[in-house]
N, C-alpha and C positions, 0 to 999 in steps of 0.2 A: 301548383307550379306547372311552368310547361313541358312538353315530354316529349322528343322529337320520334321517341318508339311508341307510345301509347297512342300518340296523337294521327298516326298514319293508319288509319284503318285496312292499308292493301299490304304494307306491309305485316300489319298484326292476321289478315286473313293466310297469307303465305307464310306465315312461320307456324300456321295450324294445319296449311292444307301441304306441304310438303313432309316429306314421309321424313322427319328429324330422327327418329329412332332406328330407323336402320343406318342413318351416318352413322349417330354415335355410336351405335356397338362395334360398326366397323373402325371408328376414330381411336375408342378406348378399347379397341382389342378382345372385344367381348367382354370387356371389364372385371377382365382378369389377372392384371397387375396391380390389386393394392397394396403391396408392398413395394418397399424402398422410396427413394427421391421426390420427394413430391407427393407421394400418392394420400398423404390425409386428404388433401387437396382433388383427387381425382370419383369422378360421380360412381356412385355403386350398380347403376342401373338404367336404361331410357329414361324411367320418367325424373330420375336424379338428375340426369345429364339435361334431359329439355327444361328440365326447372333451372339448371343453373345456366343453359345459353340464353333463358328469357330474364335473367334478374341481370343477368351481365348487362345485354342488350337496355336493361330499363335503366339502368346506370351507365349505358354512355348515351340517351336518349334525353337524361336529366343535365350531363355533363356539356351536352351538344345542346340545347335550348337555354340552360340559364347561364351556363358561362364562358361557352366559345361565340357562339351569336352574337348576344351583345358587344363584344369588340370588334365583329369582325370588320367593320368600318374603319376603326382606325387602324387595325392589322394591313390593311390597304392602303390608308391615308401612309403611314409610318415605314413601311419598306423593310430594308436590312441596311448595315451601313458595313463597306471594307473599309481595311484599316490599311495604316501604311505599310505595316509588317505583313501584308498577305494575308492575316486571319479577319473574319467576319464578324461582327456582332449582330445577335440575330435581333428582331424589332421583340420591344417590350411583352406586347401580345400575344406574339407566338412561343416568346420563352415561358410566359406566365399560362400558356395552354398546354407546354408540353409537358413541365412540371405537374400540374392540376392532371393529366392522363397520366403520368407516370406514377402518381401516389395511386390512383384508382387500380393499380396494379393490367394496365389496359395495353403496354406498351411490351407487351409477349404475347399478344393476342392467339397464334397459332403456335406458339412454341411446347413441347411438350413439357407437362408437368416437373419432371426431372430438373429444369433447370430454371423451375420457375414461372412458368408460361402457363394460361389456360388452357392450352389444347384444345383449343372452338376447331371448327371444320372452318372449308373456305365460303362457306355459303354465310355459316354466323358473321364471320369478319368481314365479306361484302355486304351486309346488311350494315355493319357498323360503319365500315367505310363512307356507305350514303348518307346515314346521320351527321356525319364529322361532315362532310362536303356541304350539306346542306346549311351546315352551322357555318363554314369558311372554309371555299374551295381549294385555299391554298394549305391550310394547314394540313388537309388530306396528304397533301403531295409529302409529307415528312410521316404521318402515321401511316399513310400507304405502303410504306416503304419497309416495311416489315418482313420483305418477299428479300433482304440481306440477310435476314436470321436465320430463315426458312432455306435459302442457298447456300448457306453455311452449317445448319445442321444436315442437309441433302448428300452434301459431297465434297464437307472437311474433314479433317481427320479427329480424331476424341479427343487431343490435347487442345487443339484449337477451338474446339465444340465448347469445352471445359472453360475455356480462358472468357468468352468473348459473350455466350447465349447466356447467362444467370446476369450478365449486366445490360443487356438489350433488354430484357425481361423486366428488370426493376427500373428501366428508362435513363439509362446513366449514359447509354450511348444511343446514337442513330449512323444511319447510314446513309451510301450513296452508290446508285450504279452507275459504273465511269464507265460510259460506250461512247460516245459521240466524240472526232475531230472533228476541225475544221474542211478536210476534205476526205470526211469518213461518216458519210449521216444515215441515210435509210442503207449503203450498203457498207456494212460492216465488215466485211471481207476486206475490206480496205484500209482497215487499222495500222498504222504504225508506228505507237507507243513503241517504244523497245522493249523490252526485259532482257537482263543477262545474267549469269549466273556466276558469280566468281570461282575461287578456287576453294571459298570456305564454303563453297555451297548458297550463299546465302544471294538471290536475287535482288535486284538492282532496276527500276523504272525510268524511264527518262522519255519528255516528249511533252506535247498538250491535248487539254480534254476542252471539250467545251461543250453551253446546253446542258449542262452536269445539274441536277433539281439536287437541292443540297448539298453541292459539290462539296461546303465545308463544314460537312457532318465528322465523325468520329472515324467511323471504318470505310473503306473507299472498295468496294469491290469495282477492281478493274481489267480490264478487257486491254490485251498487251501481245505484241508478236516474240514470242520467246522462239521459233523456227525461220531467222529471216532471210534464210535460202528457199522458204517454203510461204509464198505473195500470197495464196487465197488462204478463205477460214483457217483449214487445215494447221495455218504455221500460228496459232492464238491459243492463250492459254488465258486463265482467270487467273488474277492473284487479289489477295487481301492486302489493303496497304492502310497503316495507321494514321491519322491525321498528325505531320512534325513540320519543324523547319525546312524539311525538304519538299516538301509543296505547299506551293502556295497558291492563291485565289488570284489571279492578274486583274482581274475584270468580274463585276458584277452585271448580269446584263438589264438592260431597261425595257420593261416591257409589258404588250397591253394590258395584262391583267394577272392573275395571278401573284398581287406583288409581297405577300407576305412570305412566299414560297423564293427562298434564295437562289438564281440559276446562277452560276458559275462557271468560269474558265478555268482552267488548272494549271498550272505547271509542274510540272516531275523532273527534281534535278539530283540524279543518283538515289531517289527515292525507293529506301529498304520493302522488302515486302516478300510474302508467304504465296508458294503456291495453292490453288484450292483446287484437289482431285487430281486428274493426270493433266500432264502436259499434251499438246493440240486440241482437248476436248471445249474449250475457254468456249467459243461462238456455238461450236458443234452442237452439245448438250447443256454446258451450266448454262450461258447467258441465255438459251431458246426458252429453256425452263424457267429460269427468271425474268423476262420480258412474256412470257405467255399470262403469269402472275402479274404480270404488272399491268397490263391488259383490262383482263378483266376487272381489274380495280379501279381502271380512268371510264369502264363502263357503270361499277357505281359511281364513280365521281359524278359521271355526266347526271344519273341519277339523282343525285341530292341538288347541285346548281339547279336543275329541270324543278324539281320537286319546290325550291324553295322562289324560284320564279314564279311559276304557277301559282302558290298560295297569295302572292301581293297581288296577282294578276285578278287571279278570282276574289280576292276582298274588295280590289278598284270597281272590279265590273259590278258587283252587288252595292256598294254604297255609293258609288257614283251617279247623279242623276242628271238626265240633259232631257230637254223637252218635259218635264213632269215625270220621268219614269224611269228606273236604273236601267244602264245602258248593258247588263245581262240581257234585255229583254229584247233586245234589238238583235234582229235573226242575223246578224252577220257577225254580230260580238259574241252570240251565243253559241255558235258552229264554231268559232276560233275558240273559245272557253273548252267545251267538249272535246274537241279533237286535242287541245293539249293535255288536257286530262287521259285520254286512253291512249294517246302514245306513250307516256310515261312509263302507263300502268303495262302495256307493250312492251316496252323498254326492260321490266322490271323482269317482267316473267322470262324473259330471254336471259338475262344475264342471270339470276337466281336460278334456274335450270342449269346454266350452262358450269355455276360454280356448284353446282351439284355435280354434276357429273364430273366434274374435277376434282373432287373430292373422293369418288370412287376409284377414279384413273391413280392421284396421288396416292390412297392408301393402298391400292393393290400393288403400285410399285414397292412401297416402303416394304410391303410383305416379302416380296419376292427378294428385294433385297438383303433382307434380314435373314431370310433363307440364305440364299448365296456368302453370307457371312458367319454363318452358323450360329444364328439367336432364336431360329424357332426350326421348329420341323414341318415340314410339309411333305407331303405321301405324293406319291409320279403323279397318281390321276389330280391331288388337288394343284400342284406344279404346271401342268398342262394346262389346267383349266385357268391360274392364274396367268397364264403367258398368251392365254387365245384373249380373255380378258383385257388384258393392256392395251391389244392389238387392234382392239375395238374403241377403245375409251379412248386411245391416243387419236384414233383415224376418226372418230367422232370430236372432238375437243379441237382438233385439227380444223375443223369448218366452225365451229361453235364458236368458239374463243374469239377471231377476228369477226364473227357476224357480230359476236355482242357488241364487242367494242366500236364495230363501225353505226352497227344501228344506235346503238345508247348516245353515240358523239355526235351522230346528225340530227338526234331527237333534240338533243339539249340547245344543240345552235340552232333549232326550229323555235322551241319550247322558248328560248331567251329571247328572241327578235320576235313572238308576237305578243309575249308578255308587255314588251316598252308598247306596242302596236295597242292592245288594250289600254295604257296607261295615254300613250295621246304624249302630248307636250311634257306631259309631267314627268313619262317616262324615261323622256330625255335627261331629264335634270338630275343633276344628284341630290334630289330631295329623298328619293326614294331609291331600294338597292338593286333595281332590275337593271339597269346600266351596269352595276358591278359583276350583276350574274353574266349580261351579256358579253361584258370583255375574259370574265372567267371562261367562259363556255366555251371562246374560241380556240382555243389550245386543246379541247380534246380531241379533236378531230385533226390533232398535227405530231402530238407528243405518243413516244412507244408505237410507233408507226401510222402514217398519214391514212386517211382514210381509203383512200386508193392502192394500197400497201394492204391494206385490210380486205378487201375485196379480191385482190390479184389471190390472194391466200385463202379464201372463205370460199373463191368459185369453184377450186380446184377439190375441195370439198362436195362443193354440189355436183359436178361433174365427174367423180370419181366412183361413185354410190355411196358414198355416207351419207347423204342428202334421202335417198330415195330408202335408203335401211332402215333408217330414223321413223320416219314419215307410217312406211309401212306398218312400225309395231303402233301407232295411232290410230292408225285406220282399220284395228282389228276391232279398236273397243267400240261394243254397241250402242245406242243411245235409245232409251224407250222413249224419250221426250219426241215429238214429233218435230218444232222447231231445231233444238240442237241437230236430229237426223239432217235434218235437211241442208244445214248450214256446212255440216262435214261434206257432204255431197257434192258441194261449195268447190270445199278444200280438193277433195280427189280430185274436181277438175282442175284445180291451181296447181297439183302436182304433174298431172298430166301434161299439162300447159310447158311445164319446167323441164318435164323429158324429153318433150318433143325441142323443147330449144337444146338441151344438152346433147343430143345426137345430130342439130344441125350445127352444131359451132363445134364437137368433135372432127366435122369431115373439111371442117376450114384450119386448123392447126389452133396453134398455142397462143399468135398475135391476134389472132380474130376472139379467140375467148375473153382475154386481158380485156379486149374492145367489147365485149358484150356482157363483161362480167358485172358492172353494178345495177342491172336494167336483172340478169338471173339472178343474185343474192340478193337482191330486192324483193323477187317475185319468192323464192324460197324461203326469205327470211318471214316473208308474211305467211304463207304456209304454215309453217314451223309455230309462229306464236298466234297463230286461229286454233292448229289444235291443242295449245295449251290453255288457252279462253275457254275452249270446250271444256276440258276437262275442269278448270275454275267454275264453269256454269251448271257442274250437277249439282254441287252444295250450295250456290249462294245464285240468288235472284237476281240480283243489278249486276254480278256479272254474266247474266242472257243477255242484258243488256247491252251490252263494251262487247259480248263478242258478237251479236249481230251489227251491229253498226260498224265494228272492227272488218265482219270478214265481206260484210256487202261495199264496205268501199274500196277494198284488199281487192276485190275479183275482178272488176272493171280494170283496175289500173294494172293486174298481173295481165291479162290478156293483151291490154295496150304494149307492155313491155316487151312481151313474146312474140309478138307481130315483128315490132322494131329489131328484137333479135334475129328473127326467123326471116326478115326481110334482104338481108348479107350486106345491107349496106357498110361499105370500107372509106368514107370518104373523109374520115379525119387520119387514116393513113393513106390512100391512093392519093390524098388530092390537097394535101394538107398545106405546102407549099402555096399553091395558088388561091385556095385560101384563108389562111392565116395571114398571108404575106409576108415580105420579108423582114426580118427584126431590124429595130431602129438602135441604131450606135451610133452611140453622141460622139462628135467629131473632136 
């Protein structure tokens, strides 16, 4: 049978060559709680733990090949339908997939044991993420969404932990993150949902959501102005609202793809609901932290679409034959085959790092907190040491997190448009599902912030020194191999290259960066994932392979970029007017 984990040879090389065993002791607390809730259930050891994140992984690899796959077509064809009462019925398909993950016990992915959850790190559940996307990119968008359970055991309180995570866990409920109005999109400070608070205490919602990806799930974590004398972030708070009569769905929206995944408009009329954590922290902290998760998950998304484009692409190009001889073999099919292949595999190593190191960041907070709450003990120096820690992880994660997301989403709308491009005519057609992957694909680089959005946030990173901190502890490690040497050699000069732009687009302010920032997170993101190819290339031969051919195309076009930065041209703002011309309004 097919196995969308067995079957991926870069993913199965990366679940060997990343260092799993130091997550998990730090995941399982040095796997020192097997008592209480859950804990039959909790691994004894590394190699307990890496055994049971690979049997997990091969069962939703089995779940994602033989039974979300094959519908994913009609999960497309079939939609969602709203009712006249406001509530939704979801399409056949996706009810019949979410059930089939919810018996697999797959639907607490990261929740901890206690309440029922496997306790994976965020590296394991981004690997699974990609499997599911790659089976049907819309169903991701509702298991994705697993970063409501995760914000809810973050920064609810234990009665509401108690009530809500043992039934996310057994898949009885799903969620939804309500951020977007209608004149409230990429800046959220602009919220004006109400909230109010009666005299019983008990808060009250009112206003519209929309763009809501499962707006009519169960739990609605929503983003609301509870300070409305207080216009920026500052006056927003989080609350959890239940799915009732007091909202409803007005509008289903129609759209290019993704259509298994229900997007929705809201309405909140006097809609009851629970604060989560303090009041003004809503945009501040919860929602930053839950759209950071949510992030990185549309960069495995992009992963799996890419991944499962790719494989029709490369079966067309091998059995396809024109003039006597498969059209792989023709050096222009063959360079588009290739190069979509080590973007991917690009792609991967960036975002599987990037949720590694999120995984450090996260558990070092959960420590300190737990401190700060009196559940463990921590001595000053180990205190100190976790809080210089965080300070790192977060200022690192801070440039990581938007590069992944922005590289993974422009890989995938590359990876999808030359997929149909090998396919020719047929690609167009819905005979075959690269059209479906290409209409999927477009949404990643738009949803959880636009790619431009992504960048404004990721340069600020490379320009700050997290970019150059990072980079540094790569360039210490030696290489006896004479090509790998040479290739890092490569790299120092692509960093170089990126300094030299960082200190001239420092001494032109903050609009000139925003204007040069995707030409630097370009040139650094290549950086960034050359020396992780290197380090792929000590253990395994065909990747010397992917990272020369990776960092020799990488170094031409970083220098091109750095020129263009380094050049100060300002002329899509000094001159933008004259020409763009001026907008046309219809009379």
């Amino acid at each position: 049978m097919a196995n969308f984990f067995t079957d991926n040879q870069d993913i199965q090389f990366l679940f060997d060559h990343i260092d799993l065993a130091e997550i998990a002791k730090v995941q399982e607390d040095g796997f020192g709680n097997l008592d209480g809730p859950g804990s039959e259930c909790a691994p004894r050891d590394e190699a307990d733990a890496i055994d049971n994140y690979r049997r997990i992984l091969a069962i939703v690899g089995d779940i994602t090949a033989n039974f979300i796959a094959p519908r994913a077509e009609q999960t497309d064809h079939d939609g969602n339908t709203l009712n006249d009462d406001g509530t939704v019925t979801l399409g056949k398909g996706l009810r019949e997939n979410l059930k089939v993950l919810a018996q697999a016990d797959l639907m607490g992915f990261t929740l901890p044991h206690k309440y029922g959850g496997l306790n994976c790190p965020n590296l394991i559940y981004t690997m699974a993420i990609e499997m599911v996307s790659r089976a049907d990119a819309s169903l991701m968008n509702i298991f994705g969404l697993q970063g409501i359970a995760e914000t809810i055991n973050a920064f609810a309180d234990d009665a509401t932990k108690d009530e809500f995570l043992p039934r996310f866990a057994r898949g009885e409920l799903t969620g939804a993150m309500v951020l977007t109005e209608p004149d409230a999109g990429s800046d959220l400070q602009a919220v004006s949902l109400r909230a109010s608070q009666g005299d019983d205490g008990q808060w009250r919602l009112n206003g519209v959501k929309r763009f809501i990806t499962n707006g009519c799930g169960d739990v609605l974590l929503t983003l609301a102005r509870s300070e409305p004398d207080i216009k920026d972030g500052r006056g927003l708070s989080l609350f959890l609202a239940e799915r009732s009569e007091r909202i409803k769905v007005r509008h289903l929206e129609e759209k290019l793809g993704i259509h298994g995944s229900p997007t929705c408009e809201l309405v909140y009329d006097d809609a009851p609901a629970r604060l989560i954590g303090e009041r003004q922290l809503g945009l501040i902290r919860y929602v930053m932290s839950l759209m950071n998760g949510a992030r990185v998950g549309i960069a495995a998304q992009s992963l799996g679409i890419a991944e499962s484009a790719y494989r029709v692409a490369r079966e067309y190009a091998h059995t396809r034959k024109q003039f006597g001889v498969s059209i792989e073999r023709f050096p222009a099919v063959a360079e588009m085959v290739t190069d979509m292949k080590i973007a991917i595999e690009a792609a991967r190593a960036l975002t599987y790092e990037t949720s590694r190191i999120c995984d450090h960041e996260n558990n070092n907070l959960r420590v300190l907190e737990e401190a700060d709450r009196g559940l463990r003990t921590l001595s000053k120096d180990e205190r100190k040491q976790c809080k210089a820690d965080s300070r790192v992880f977060k200022r690192l994660n801070g440039m990581l997190t938007p590069m992944s997301k922005y590289y993974g989403s422009e890989m995938c709308n590359r990876v999808a448009y030359d997929a149909i491009q090998v396919l020719g005519g047929s690609g167009y057609m819905t005979d075959y599902p690269v059209e479906r992957h290409y209409r999927d694909a477009r949404i990643t680089n738009i949803y959880e912030g636009t790619s431009q959005l992504q960048v404004v946030a990721a340069v600020r990173g490379v320009c700050s020194g997290a970019f150059e901190k990072h980079v540094a502890k790569f360039e210490q490690h030696e290489f006896k191999d004479k090509l790998l040497h040479e290739l890092k050699q490569k790299l120092v000069e692509g960093r170089e290259l990126v300094l030299k732009a960082v200190t001239f687009v420092k001494e032109r302010g903050n609009d000139y960066m925003d204007l040069s920032g995707r030409r630097m997170v370009d040139a650094a993101t290549a950086v960034l994932i050359g020396h992780l190819f290197l380090q792929q290339a000590e253990t395994n031969q065909r990747k010397r392979l992917v990272a020369r051919r990776f960092i020799d195309s990488a170094l031409p076009t970083i220098r091109r970029d750095i020129e263009l930065v380094c050049s100060g041209d300002q002329a899509p703002l000094n001159e933008f007017d004259a020409i763009a011309g001026p907008p046309v309004v219809d009379a």
